[in-house]
C-alpha positions as CSV (number, residue, x, y, z in Angstrom):
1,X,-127.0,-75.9,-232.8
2,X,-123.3,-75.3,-232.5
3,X,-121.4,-73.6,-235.2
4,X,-118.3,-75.3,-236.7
5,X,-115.5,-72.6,-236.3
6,X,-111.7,-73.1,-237.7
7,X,-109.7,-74.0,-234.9
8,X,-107.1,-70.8,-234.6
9,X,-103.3,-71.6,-234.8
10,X,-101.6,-71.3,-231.0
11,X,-99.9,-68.1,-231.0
12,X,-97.4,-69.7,-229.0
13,X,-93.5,-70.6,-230.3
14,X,-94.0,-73.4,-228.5
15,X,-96.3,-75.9,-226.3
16,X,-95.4,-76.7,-222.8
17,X,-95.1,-80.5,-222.5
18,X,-94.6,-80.9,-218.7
19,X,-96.1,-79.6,-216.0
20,X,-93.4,-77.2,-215.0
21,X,-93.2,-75.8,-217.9
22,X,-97.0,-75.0,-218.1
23,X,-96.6,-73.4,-214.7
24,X,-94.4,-71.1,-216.4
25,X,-96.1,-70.5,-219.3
26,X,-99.7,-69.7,-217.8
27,X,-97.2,-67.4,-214.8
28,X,-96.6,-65.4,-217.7
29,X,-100.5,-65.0,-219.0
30,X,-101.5,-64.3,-216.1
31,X,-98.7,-61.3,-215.4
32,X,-99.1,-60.2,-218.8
33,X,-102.8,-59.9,-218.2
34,X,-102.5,-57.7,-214.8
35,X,-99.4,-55.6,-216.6
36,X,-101.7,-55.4,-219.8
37,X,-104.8,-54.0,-217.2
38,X,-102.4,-52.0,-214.9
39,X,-100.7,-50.1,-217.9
40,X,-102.4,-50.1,-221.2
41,X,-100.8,-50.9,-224.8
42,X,-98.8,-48.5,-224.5
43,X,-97.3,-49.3,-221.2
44,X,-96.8,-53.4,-221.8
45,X,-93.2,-54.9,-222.3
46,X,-92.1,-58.6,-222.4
47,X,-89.4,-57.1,-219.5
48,X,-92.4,-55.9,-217.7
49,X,-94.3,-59.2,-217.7
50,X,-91.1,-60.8,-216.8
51,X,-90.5,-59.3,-214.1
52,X,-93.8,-59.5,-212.4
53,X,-94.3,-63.3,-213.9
54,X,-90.7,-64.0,-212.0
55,X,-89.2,-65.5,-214.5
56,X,-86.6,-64.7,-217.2
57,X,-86.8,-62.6,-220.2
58,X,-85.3,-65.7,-221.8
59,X,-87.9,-68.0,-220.5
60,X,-90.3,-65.7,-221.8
61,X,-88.9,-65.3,-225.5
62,X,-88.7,-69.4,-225.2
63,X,-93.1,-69.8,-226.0
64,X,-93.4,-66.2,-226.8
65,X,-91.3,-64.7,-230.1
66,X,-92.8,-60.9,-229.3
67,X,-95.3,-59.2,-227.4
68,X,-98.2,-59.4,-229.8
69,X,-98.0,-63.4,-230.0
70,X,-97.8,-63.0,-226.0
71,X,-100.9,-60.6,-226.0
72,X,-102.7,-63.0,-228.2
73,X,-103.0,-65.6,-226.0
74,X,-103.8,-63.1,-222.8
75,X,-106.9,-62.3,-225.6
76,X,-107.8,-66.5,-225.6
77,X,-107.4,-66.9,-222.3
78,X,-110.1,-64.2,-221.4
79,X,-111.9,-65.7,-223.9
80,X,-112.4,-68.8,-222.1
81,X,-112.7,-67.2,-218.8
82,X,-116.0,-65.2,-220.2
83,X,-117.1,-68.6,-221.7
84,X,-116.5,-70.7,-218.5
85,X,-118.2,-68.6,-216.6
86,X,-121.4,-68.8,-219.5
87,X,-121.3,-72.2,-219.2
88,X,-122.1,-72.5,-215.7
89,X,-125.6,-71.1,-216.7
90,X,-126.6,-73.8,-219.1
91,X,-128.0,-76.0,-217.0
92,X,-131.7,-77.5,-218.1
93,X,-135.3,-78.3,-216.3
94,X,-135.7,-75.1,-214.4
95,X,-138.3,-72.3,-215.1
96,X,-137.8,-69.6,-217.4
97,X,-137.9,-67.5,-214.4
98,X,-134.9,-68.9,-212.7
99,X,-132.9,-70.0,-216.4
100,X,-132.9,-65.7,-217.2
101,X,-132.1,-65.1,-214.0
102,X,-129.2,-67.6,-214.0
103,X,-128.1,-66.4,-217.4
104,X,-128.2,-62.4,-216.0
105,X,-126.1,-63.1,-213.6
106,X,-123.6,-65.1,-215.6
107,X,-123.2,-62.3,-218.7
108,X,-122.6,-60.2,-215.5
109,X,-120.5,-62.7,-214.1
110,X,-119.1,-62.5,-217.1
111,X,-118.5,-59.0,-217.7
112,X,-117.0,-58.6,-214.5
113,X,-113.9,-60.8,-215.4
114,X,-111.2,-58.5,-215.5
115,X,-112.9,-55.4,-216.9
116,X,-109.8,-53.2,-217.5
117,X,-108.4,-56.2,-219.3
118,X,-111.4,-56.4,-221.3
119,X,-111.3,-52.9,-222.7
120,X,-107.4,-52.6,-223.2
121,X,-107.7,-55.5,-225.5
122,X,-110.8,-54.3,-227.0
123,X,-109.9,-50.7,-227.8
124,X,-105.7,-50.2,-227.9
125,X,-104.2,-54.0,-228.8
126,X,-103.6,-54.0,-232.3
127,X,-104.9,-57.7,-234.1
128,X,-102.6,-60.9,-234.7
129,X,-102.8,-63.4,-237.4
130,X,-104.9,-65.6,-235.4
131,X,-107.2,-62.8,-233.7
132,X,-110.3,-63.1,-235.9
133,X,-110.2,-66.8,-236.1
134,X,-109.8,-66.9,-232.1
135,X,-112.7,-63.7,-231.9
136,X,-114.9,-65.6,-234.5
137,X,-115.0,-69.3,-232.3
138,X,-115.7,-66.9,-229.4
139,X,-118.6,-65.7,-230.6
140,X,-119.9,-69.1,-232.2
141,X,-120.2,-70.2,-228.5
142,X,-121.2,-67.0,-227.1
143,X,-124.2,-66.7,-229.6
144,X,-124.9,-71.0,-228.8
145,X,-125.3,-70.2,-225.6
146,X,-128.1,-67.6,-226.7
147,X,-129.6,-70.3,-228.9
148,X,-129.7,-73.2,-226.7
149,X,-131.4,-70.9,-224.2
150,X,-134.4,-69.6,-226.2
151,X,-134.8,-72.9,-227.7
152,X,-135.4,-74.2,-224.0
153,X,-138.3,-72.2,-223.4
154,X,-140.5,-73.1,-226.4
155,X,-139.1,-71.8,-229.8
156,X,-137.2,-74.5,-232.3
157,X,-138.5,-72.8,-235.6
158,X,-136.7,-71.1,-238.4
159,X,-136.2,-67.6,-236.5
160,X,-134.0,-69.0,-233.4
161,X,-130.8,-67.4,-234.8
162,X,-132.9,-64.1,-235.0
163,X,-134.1,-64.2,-231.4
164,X,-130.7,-65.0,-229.9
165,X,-129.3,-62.5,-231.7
166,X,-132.1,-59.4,-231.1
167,X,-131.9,-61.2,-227.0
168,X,-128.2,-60.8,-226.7
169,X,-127.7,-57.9,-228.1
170,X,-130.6,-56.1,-225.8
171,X,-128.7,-57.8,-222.8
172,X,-125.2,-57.1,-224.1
173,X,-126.2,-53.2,-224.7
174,X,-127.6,-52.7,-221.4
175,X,-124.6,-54.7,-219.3
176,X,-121.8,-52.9,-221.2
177,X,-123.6,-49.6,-220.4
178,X,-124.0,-50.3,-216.9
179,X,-120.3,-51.3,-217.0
180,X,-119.0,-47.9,-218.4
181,X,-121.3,-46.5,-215.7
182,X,-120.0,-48.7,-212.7
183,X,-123.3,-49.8,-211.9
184,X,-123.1,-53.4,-213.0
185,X,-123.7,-54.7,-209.2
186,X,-126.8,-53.0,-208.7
187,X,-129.9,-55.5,-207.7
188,X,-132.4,-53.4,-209.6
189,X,-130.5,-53.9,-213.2
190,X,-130.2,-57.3,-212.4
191,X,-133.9,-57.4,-211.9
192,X,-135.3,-55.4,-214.7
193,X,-133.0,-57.6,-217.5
194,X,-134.5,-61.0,-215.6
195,X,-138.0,-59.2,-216.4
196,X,-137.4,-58.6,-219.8
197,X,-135.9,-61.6,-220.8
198,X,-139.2,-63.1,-219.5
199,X,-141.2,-60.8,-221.0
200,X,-139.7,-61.7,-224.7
201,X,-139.4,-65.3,-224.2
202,X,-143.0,-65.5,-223.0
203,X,-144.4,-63.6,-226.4
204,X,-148.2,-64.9,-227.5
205,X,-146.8,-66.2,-230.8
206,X,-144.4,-69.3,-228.7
């Protein structure tokens, strides 16, 4: 069921061959991240992220040419935060009781990676040549992970894609609500989105 997505172009000047120099180069995505969450768009500088990353403004500019390739990979690497923490739900032979409950908690999980991050880059960070390539492989696995789940509890026809679709967009609308809200820890939310995920899965027609 997985969708065959272009592999984007690294946004980076260069790759880091040794482990040092990967240190320094994720040192930098991480302190970019926090800078990018702390200040906005508006507020993020390669000096900035230099500073709080500890490391040159030379060592910066020597994998990233400008801020927007630098922002770029911040934007993959929450990307494959969100995903690992998705993957850790897909996990086969339990009931459907326990497998929606599992996969609540991850999108929450999920949602709760770096929140302020997640809207800065949603809503103020302009796009990069690679951003829809990256964005598009994203949501290949994201919406996978919504397949291989409703085809583990009974349905392997023709209307899979429509039922992961119509299940994670019901889930998606009422976790980024709760998240504007700040109720995205409450028990009761969590409950209610295990129900109806049972409730859809469990139709007469499957």
């Amino acid at each position: 069921m997985s969708t065959r997505i272009k592999k984007p172009r690294s946004p980076m000047r260069k790759e880091p061959s040794q482990a040092r120099s990967r240190a320094t180069v994720d040192a930098i995505i991480q302190a970019g991240a926090r800078v990018l969450a702390d200040r906005g768009w508006a507020g993020f500088t390669t000096n900035g992220v230099a500073d709080v990353a500890g490391v040159s403004i030379g060592s910066l500019y020597q994998y990233f040419p400008d801020k927007l390739s630098l922002v770029e990979a911040i934007r993959r690497h929450h990307f494959d935060e969100v995903l690992a923490v998705m993957r850790e739900t897909r996990k086969g032979g339990r009931p459907l009781s326990q497998q929606a409950e599992a996969l609540v908690q991850g999108m929450i999980g999920a949602h709760s990676v770096n929140p302020d991050l997640h809207r800065v880059l949603l809503d103020e960070v302009p796009g990069y040549d690679g951003s829809r390539l990256a964005h598009d492989a994203f949501l290949a696995e994201y919406q996978d992970h919504y397949k291989a789940f409703v085809m583990s509890y009974g349905n392997s026809g023709s209307n899979v894609e429509i039922v992961a679709q119509l299940l994670s967009g019901a889930v998606e609308g009422v976790i980024h609500s709760a998240a504007r809200k700040g109720v995205l820890g409450s028990p009761e939310l969590k409950q209610e989105l295990v129900w109806m995920i049972r409730a859809y899965l469990r139709r007469p027609d499957y």
